[in-house]
N, C-alpha and C positions, 0 to 999 in steps of 0.2 A: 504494500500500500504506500503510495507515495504521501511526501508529507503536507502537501496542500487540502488532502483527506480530512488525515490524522486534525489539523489544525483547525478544520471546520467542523469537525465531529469531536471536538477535546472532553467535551462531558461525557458523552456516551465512552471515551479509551481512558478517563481516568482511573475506571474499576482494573482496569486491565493492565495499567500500570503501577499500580500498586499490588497488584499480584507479582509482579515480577521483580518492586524494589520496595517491599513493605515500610524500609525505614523511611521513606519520602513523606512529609507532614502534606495536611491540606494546604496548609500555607507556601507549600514548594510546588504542589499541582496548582494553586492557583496563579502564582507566579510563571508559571512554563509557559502558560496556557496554549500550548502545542505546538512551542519553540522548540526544535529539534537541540539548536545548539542548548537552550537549558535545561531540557532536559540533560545533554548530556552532563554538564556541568555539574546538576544536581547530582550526580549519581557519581560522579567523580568526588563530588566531597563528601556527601553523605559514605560512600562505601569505601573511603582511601584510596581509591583507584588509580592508575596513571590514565590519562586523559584517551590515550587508543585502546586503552580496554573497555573506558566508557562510553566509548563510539563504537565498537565493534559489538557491546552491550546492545546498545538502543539501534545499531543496524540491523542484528537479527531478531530483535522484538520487534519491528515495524513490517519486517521481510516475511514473521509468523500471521501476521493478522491478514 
């Protein structure tokens, strides 16, 4: 699913994104609101991650939907 989708449907993928990175608060999905790159970002801080692992992260959760 491309993210022009994702970005107009962000209500309906925030259950789906919190399946996949539970520590993300509402106040981090409210914030993304179905920005790719904040996503990534949040998931890079929230989870310690280096930055290509939090994009290769949110490439193949967006490649599963």
């Amino acid at each position: 699913m491309n993210w022009d989708q994702i970005k107009g449907n962000w209500m309906q993928f925030k259950g789906k994104v919190r399946e996949s990175w539970g520590d993300l608060t509402d106040d981090d999905l409210a914030r993304i609101e179905g920005n790719q790159e904040q996503l990534v970002g949040r998931v890079q801080e929230r989870y310690g991650i280096a930055r290509e692992e939090a994009e290769r992260q949110v490439k193949e959760w967006a490649n599963r939907l």
